[in-house]
N, CA, C and O atoms as a CHARMM CRD file, in Angstrom:
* protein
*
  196
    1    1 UNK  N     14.08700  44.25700 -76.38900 PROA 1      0.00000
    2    1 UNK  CA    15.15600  44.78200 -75.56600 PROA 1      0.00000
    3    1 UNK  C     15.29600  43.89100 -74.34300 PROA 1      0.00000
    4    1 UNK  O     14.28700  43.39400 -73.84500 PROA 1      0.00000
    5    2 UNK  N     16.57300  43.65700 -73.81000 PROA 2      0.00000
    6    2 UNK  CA    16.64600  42.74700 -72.76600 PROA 2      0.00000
    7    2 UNK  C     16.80200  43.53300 -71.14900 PROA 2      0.00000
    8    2 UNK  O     16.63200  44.75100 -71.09900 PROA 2      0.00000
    9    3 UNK  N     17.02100  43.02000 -70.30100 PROA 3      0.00000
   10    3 UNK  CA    16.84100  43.12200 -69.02700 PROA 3      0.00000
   11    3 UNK  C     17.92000  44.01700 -68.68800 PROA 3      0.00000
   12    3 UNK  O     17.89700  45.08100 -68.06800 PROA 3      0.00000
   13    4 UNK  N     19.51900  42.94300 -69.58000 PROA 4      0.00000
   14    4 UNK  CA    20.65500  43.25800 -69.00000 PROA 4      0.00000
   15    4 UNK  C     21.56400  43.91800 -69.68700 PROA 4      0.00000
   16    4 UNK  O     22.68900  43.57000 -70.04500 PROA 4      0.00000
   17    5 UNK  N     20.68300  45.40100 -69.92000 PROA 5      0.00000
   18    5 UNK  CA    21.11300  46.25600 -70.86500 PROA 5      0.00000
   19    5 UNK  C     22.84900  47.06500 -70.78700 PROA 5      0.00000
   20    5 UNK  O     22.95000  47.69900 -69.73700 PROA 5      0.00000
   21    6 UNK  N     23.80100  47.11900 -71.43800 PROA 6      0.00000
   22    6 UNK  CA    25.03500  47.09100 -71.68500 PROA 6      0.00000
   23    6 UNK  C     24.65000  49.11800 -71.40400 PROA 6      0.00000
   24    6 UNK  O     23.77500  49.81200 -71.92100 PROA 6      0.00000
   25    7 UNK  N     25.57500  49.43100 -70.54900 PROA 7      0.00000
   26    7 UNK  CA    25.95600  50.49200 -69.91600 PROA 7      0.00000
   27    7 UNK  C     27.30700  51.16800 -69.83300 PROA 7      0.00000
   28    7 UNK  O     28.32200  50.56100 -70.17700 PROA 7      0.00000
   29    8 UNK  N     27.34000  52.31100 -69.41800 PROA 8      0.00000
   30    8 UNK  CA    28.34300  52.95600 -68.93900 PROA 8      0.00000
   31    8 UNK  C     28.32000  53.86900 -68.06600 PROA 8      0.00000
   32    8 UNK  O     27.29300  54.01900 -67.40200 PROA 8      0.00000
   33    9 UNK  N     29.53800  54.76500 -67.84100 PROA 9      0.00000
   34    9 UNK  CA    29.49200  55.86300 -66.80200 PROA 9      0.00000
   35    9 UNK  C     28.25300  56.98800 -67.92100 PROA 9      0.00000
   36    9 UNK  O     27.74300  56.66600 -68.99400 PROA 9      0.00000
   37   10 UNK  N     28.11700  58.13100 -67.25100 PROA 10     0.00000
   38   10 UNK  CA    27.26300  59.22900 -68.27800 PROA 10     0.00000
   39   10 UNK  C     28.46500  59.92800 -68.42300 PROA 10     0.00000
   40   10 UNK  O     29.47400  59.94200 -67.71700 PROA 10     0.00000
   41   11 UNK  N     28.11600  60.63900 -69.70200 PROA 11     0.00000
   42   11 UNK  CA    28.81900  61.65700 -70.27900 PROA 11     0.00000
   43   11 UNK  C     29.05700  62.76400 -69.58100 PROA 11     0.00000
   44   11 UNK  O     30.17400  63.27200 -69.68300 PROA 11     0.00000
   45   12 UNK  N     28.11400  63.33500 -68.77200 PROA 12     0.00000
   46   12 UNK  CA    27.66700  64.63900 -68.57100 PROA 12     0.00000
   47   12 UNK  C     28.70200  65.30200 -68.05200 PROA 12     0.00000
   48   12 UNK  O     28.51300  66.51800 -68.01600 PROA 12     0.00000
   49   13 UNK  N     29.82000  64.90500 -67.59900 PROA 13     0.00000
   50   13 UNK  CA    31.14400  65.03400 -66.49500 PROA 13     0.00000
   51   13 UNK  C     32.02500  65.49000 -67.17400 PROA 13     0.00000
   52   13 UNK  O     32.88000  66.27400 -66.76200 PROA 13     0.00000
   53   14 UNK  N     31.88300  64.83400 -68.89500 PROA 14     0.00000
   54   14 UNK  CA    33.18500  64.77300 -69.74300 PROA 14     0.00000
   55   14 UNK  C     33.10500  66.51400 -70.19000 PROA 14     0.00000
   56   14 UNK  O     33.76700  66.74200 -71.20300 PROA 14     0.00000
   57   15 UNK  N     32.63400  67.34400 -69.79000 PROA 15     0.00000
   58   15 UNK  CA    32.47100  68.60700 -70.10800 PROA 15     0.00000
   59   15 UNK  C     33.74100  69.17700 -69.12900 PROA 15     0.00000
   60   15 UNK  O     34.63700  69.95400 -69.46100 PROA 15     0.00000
   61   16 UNK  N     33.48700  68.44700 -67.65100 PROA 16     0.00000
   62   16 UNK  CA    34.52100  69.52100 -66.69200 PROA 16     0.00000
   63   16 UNK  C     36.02600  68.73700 -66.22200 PROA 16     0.00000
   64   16 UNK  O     36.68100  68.79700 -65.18100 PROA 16     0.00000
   65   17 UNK  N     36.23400  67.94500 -67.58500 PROA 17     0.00000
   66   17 UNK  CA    38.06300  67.22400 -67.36400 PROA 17     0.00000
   67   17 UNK  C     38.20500  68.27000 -68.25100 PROA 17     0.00000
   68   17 UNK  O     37.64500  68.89700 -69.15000 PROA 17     0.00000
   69   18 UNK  N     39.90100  68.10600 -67.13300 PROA 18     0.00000
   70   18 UNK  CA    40.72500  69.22300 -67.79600 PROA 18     0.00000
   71   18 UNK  C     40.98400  68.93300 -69.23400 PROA 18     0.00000
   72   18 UNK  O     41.19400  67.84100 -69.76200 PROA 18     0.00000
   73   19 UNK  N     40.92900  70.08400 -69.74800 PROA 19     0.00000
   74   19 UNK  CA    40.68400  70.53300 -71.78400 PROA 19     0.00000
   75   19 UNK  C     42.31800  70.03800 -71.92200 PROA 19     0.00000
   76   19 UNK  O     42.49200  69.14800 -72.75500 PROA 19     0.00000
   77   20 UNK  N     43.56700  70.53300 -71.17400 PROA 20     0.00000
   78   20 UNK  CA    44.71600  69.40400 -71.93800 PROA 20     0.00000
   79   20 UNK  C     45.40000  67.86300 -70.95300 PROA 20     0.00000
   80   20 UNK  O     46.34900  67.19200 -71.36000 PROA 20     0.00000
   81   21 UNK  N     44.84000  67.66000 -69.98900 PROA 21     0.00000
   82   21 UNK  CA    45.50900  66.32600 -69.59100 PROA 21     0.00000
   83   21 UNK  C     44.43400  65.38400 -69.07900 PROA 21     0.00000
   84   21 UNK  O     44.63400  64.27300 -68.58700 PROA 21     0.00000
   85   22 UNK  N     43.07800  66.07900 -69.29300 PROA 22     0.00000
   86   22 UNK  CA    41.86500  64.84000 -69.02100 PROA 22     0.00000
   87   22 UNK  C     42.04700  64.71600 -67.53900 PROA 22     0.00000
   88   22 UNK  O     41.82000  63.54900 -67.21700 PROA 22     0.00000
   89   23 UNK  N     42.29900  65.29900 -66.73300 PROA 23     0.00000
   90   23 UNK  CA    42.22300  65.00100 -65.03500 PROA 23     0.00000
   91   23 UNK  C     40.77300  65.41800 -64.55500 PROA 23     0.00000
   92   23 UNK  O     40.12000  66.38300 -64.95300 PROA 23     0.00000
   93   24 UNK  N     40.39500  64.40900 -63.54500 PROA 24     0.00000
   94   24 UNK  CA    38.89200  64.85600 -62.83000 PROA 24     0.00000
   95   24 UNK  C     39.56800  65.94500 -61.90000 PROA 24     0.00000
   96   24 UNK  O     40.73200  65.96900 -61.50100 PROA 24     0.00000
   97   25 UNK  N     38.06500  67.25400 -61.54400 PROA 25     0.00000
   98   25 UNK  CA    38.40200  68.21000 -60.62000 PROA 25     0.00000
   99   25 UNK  C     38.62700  67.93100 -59.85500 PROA 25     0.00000
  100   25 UNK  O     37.77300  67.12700 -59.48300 PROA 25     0.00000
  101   26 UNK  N     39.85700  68.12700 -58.69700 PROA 26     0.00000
  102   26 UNK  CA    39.71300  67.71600 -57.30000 PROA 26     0.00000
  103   26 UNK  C     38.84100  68.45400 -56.22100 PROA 26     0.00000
  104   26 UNK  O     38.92100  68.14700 -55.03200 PROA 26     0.00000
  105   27 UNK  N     37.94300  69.51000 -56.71800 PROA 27     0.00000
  106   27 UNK  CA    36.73100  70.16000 -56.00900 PROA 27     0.00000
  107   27 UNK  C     36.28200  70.27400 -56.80300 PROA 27     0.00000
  108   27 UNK  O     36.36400  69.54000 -57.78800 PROA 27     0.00000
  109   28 UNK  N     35.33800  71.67800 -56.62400 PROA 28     0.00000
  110   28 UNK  CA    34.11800  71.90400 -57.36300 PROA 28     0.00000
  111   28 UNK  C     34.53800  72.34800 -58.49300 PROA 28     0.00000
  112   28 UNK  O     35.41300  73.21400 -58.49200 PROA 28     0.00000
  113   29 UNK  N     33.95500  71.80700 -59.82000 PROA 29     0.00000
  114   29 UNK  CA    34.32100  71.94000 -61.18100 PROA 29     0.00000
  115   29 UNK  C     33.84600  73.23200 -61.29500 PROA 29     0.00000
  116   29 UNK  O     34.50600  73.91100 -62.08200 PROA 29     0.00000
  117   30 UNK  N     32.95300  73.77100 -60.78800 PROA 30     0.00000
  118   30 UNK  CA    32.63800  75.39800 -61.13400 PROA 30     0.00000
  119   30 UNK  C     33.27300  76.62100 -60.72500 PROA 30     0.00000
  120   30 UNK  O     33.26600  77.75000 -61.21500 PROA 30     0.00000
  121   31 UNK  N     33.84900  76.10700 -59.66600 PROA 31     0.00000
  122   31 UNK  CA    35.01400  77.38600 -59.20500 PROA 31     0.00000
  123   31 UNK  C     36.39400  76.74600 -58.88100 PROA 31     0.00000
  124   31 UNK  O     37.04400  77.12700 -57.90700 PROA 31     0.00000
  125   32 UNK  N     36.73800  75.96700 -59.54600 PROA 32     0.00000
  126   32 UNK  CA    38.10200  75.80800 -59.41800 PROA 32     0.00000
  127   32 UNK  C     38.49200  76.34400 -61.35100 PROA 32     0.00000
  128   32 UNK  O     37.93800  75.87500 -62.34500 PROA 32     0.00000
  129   33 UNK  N     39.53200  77.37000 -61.31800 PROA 33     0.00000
  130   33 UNK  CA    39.95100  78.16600 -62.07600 PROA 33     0.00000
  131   33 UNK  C     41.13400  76.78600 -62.85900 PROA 33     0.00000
  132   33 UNK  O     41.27700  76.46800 -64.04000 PROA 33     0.00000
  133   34 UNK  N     41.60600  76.40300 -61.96300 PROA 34     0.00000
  134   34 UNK  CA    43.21500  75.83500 -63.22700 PROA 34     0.00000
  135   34 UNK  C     43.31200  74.34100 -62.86800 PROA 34     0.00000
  136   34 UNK  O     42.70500  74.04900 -61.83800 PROA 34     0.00000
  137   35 UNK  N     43.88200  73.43300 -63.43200 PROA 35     0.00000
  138   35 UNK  CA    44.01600  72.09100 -63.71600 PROA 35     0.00000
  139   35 UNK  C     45.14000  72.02400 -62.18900 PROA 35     0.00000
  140   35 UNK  O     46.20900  72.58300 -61.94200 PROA 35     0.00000
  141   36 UNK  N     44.26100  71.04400 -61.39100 PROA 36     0.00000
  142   36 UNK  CA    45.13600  70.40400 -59.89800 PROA 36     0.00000
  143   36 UNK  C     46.65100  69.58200 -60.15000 PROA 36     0.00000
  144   36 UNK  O     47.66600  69.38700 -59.48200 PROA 36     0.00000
  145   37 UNK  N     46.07300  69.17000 -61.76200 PROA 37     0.00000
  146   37 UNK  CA    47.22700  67.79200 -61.86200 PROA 37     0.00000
  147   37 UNK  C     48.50700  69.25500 -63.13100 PROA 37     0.00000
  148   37 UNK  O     49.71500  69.43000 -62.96900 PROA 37     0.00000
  149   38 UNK  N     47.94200  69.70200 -63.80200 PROA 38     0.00000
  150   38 UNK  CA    48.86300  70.47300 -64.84700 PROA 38     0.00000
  151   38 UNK  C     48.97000  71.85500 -64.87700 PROA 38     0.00000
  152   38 UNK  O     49.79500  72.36300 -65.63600 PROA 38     0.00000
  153   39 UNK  N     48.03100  72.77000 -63.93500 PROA 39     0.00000
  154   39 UNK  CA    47.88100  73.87800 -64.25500 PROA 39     0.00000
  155   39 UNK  C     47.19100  74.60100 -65.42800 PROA 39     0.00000
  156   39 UNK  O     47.18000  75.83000 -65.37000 PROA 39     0.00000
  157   40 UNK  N     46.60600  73.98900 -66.50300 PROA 40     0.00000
  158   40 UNK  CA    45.38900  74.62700 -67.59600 PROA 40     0.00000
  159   40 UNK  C     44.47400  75.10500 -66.51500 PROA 40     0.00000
  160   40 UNK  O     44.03400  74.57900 -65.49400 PROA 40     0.00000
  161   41 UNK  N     44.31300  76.45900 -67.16600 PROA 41     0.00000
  162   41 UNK  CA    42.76900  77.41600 -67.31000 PROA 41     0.00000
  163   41 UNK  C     41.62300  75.90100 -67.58000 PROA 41     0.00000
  164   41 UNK  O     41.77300  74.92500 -68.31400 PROA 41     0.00000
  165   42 UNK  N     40.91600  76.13900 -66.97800 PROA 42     0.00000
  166   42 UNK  CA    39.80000  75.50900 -67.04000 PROA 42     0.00000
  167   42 UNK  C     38.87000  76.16400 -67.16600 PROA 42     0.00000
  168   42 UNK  O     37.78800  75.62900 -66.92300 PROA 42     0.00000
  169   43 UNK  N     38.89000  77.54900 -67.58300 PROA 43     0.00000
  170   43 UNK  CA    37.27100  78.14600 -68.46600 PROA 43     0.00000
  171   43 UNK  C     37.94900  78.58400 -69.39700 PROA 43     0.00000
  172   43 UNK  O     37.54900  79.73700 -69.56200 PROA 43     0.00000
  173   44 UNK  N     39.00300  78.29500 -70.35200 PROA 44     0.00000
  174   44 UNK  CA    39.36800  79.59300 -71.43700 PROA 44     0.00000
  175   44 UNK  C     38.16700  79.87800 -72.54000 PROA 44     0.00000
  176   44 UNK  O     38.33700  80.70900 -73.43200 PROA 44     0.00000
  177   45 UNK  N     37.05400  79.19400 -72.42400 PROA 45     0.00000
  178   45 UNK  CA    36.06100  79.39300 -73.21300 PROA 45     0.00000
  179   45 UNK  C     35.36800  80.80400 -72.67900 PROA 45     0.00000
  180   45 UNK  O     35.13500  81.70300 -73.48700 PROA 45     0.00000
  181   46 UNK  N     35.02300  80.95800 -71.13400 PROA 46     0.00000
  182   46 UNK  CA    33.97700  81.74800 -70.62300 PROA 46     0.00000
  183   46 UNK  C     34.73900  83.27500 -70.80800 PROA 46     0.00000
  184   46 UNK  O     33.91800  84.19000 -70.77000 PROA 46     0.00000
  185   47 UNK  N     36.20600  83.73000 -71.00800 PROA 47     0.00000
  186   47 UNK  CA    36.29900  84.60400 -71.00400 PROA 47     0.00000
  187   47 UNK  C     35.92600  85.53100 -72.19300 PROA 47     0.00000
  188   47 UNK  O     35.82600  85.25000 -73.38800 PROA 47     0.00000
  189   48 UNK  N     35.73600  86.78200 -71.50900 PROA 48     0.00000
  190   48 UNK  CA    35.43400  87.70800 -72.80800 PROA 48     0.00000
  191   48 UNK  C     36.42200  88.08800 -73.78000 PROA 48     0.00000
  192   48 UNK  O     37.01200  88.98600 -73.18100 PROA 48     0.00000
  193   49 UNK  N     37.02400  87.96100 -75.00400 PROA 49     0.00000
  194   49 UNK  CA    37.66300  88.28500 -76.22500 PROA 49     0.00000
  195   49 UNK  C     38.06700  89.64900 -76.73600 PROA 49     0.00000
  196   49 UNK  O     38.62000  89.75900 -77.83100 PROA 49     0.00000
């Protein structure tokens, strides 16, 4: 293995872009409710059914 190992950003983020236009949160990904740039729900997973 070499020194100048080939990288990227981490994944771990790609969980809290918005689910339809891919925008980063403009605050906190945990309590901001709807998409800054489109308006999507950004938990429609957490609600109860």
């Amino acid at each position: 293995m070499s020194d100048n190992a080939d990288g990227g950003d981490p994944v771990c983020w790609l969980v809290g872009l918005c689910p339809e236009c891919g925008a980063m949160p403009a605050g906190d990904p945990a309590g901001d409710t709807c998409c800054w740039r489109c308006g999507a729900d950004l938990h429609p997973r957490d609600r109860d059914v």
